[in-house]
N, C-alpha and C positions, 0 to 999 in steps of 0.2 A: 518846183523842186530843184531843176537846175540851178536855177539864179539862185537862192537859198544856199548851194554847195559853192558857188562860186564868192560869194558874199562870204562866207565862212570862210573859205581858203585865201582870201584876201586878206582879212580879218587877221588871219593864224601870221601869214607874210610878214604882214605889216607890225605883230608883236615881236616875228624874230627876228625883223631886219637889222637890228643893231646886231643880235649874237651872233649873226651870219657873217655881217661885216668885219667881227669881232676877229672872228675864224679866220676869214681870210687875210688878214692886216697881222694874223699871228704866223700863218704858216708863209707868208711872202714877204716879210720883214726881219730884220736881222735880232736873233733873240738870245738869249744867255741857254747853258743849256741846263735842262729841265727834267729834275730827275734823274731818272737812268737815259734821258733821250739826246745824246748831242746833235743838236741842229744847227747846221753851218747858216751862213747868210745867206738865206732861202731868196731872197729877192734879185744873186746874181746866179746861184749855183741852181736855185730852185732840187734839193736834192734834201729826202729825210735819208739818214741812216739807222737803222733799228738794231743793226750786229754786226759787231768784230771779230772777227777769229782769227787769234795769233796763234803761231805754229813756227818751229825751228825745222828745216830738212837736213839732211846730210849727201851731201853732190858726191861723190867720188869718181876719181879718173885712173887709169890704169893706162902705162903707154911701154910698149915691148920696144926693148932694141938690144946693141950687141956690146956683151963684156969682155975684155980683153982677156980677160983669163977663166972667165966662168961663161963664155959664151953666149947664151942667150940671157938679158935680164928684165928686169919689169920695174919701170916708177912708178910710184903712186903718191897721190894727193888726195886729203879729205878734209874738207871745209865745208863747217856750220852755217847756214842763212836763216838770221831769226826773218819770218814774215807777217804781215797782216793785211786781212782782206775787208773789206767794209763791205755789209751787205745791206740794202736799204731799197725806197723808190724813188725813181727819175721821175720826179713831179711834169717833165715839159712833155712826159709821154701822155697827159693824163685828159680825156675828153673835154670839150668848152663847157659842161656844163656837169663838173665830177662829181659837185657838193650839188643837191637838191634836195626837197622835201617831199614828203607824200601824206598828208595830212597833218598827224605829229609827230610821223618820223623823220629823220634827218637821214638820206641816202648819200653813201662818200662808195665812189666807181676808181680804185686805183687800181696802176698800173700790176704788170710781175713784176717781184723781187726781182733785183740784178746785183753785181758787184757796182757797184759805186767809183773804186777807185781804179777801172780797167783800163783808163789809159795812162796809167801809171806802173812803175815798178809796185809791186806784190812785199818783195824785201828790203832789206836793209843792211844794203852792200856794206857800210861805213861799221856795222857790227860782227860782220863773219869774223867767223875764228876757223885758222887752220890749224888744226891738234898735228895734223902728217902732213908732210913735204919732201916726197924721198925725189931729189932728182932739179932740171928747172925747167919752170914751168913760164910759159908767158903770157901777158896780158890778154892775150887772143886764146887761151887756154882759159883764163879765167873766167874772160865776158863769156864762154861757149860756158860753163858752169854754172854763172849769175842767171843765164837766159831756162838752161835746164831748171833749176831750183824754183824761177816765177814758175814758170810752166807747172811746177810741182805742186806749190803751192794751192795755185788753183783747182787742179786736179784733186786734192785733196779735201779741200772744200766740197766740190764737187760731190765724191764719195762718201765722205761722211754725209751727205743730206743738209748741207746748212740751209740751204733754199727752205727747205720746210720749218725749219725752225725759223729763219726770218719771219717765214708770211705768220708762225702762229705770236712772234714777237711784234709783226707792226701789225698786229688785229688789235693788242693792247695797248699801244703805243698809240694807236688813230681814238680807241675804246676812248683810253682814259682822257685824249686832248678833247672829245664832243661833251662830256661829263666836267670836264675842268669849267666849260662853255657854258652850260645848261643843259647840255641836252640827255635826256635820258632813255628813248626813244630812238634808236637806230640802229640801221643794217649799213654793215661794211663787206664791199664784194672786192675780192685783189683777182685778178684775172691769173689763171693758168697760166704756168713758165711753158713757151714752146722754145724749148732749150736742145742744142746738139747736147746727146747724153754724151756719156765713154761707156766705152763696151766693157759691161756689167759680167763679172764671171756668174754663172749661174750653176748654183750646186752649193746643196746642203752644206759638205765638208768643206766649206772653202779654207779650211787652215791647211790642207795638202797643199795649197797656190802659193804659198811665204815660199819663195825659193828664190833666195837672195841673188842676186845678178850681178856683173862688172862691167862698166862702159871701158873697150878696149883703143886704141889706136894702134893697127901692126903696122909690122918694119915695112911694109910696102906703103903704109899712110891710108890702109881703109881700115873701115870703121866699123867697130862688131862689140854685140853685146854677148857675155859669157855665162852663162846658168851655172849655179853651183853642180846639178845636175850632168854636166860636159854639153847641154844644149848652147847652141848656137845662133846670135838673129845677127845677118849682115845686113848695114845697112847705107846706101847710098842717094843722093839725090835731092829733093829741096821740098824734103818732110820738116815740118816745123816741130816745137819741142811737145806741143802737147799730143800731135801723131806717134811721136815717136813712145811716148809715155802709153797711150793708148796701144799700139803693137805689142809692146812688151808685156798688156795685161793678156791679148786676144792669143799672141806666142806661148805665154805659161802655160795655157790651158789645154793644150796639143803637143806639151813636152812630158803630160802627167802620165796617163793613162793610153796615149797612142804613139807607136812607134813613130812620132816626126819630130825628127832632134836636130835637124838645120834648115833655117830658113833664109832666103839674100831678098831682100826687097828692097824695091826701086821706084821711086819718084819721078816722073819727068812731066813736070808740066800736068795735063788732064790723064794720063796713063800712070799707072799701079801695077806693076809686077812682079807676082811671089813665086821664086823659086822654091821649092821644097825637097829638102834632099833625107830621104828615110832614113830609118834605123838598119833594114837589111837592102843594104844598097844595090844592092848588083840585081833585085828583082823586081818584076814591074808589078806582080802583084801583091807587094807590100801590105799595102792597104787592100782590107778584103773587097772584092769587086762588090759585093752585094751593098758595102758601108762608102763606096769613095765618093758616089755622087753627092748623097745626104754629108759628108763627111768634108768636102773641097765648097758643098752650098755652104754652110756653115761660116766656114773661114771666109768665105765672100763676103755674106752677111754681114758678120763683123768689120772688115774692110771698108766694105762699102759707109757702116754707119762713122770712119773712122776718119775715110776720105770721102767724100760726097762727089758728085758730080765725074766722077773717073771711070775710064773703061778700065776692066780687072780681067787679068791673065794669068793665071796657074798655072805653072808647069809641075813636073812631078821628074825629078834628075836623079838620073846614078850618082856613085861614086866621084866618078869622071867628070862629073856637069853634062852628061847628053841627057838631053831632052828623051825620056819616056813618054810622053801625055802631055796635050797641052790642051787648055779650058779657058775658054774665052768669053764674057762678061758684058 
C-alpha cells in the first residue's frame, strides 16, 4: 500500500514538474505587468505588490511670536502631500520550500502583508501645494512637515485596515497566477501581521474624537500641540513622528469626557514621562480616587503599546507644575 502511494505521488510530481518549474521561472523572472497585478523584476527585488493606496494629507504649522503693534501674533503654513503606499509580499521572507503539493493540491505558505515601499519616502515632495504661507518659513521647517505627512501617511493606511484588504487582494492575485498555471486545486495560507498597532480609540461614538488640533512652536521655542477644545499636549524629546501621531490619538480621548486638559510628555532615551495637569487644578483629588488607578493604568497602557520597551512615570501636577502623585511603571 505504501509503495502504491509513493509510486503515485511520484507519478503526480513528475506530471507537474514542468507547471511547477513554470511558476517558479514566472514569479522570479522579470515580467510585464499582468492584469491588475504590477510585478516588479522579481528576480532582483523578489517583491509582489497586490495594493496602492494614494492619499493627499494636509501638515499644518502654527508658530507664536511678537508684533510690533499688535503684540502677540501667529504664522501659519498649510501644505498638501499627495502620497502612496504599496502593499504587497517580501518573497525573501518566504520558507525554502513555500510552493509544494499534497496530492493534487498545490500548497503556496507566504509571508505577512507589509508595505513594500518602507524604506523609502511615503510622498511626493516634488508635488505639495502650499495654498497658506503667512510669515517665513525654512527648509528645516519644511523637512520637520515632509517627515510629519510620511509619518501620516502610514498611519493612515494603518487605520483604515489596508493590511486586511491586501491579504484578501493577494489571495486572488496568488488564486488566479496557480489557475493561469493549471492548477485548480489549492490552499494558500498568508501568515498573520504581528504588527506594532496604534492605539485604537475604543467607543461606539467615535465621531465625538474629530477635534481638530494645531502643531504649535512658542516664543520660548517649545513645542505644543493645541486642541480646538483649549486642550493642551507639550511635547519634548526624541519621540519620532509616528509616536507623536499615536499620543495625539491616546490624548483625545482624556480631553472628552474627563477633566485632563494638559499634558507635557517626554522622551529621553528608555524613559517616558507624562505630566498631567487637570482641569480643577489646585486639587489633588481631581480625579475620583476610586477611578485614578484604573484610570492613570489606562494611559499607561496606551503609552506603553505607543513606546515599547520604556519605563513610564505619571505624575499628576497643580497649577503651578508641583508634583501631586507620582506613578511609576
Amino acid at each position: 500500500m505504501a509503495a502504491a502511494v509513493i509510486i503515485a505521488l511520484f507519478l503526480f510530481l513528475r506530471s507537474q514538474r514542468q507547471q511547477i518549474s513554470d511558476l517558479f521561472d514566472y514569479l522570479f523572472k522579470p515580467r510585464m505587468e499582468v492584469g491588475h497585478i504590477q510585478l516588479s523584476d522579481l528576480s532582483k527585488t523578489e517583491k509582489m505588490k497586490v495594493l496602492s493606496m494614494y492619499k493627499e494629507v494636509v501638515v499644518s504649522q502654527y508658530r507664536q511670536g511678537l508684533s510690533l503693534f499688535y503684540g502677540q501674533s501667529t504664522d501659519e503654513i498649510h501644505t498638501i502631500y499627495p502620497g502612496r503606499i504599496d502593499i504587497g509580499f517580501d518573497l525573501t521572507k518566504c520558507d525554502e520550500h513555500w510552493i509544494s503539493t499534497e496530492g493534487d493540491t498545490v500548497v503556496v505558505n507566504l509571508p505577512p502583508v507589509e508595505i513594500l515601499n518602507k524604506d523609502s519616502w511615503y510622498i511626493d515632495e516634488a508635488k505639495r501645494q502650499t495654498p497658506i504661507e503667512e510669515g517665513n518659513w525654512t527648509s528645516a521647517d519644511y523637512t520637520k512637515m515632509a517627515r510629519r505627512a510620511n509619518a501620516l501617511i502610514k498611519r493612515t493606511c494603518e487605520l483604515e485596515d489596508c493590511y486586511k484588504r491586501a491579504e484578501a487582494q493577494g489571495f486572488k492575485v496568488v488564486a488566479n497566477l496557480l489557475r493561469a498555471f493549471g492548477f485548480q486545486n489549492m490552499r494558500i495560507n498568508i501568515q498573520t501581521r504581528e504588527q506594532y498597532k496604534p492605539y485604537y480609540i475604543e467607543d461606539k461614538n467615535t465621531a465625538k474624537y474629530q477635534n481638530p488640533h494645531k502643531f504649535y512652536t512658542g516664543l520660548d521655542g517649545s513645542t505644543f500641540i493645541r486642541f480646538n477644545n483649549n486642550a493642551q499636549l507639550k511635547y519634548q524629546g526624541d519621540f519620532n513622528d509616528e509616536e507623536l501621531l499615536a499620543f495625539i490619538d491616546l490624548f483625545n480621548q482624556y480631553t472628552i469626557d474627563q477633566p485632563l486638559r494638559r499634558w507635557n510628555i517626554n522622551k529621553q532615551g528608555s524613559k517616558l514621562t507624562i505630566g498631567i495637569t487637570t482641569a480643577n487644578l489646585t486639587q489633588a483629588n481631581t480625579i475620583l480616587p476610586g477611578t485614578e488607578q484604573s484610570t492613570l493604568m489606562r494611559i499607561k497602557s496606551g503609552a506603553s503599546m505607543i513606546c515599547p520597551k520604556t519605563s513610564i512615570t505619571i505624575s499628576l501636577l497643580d497649577r503651578g507644575g508641583k508634583t501631586i502623585r507620582d506613578y511609576n511603571y
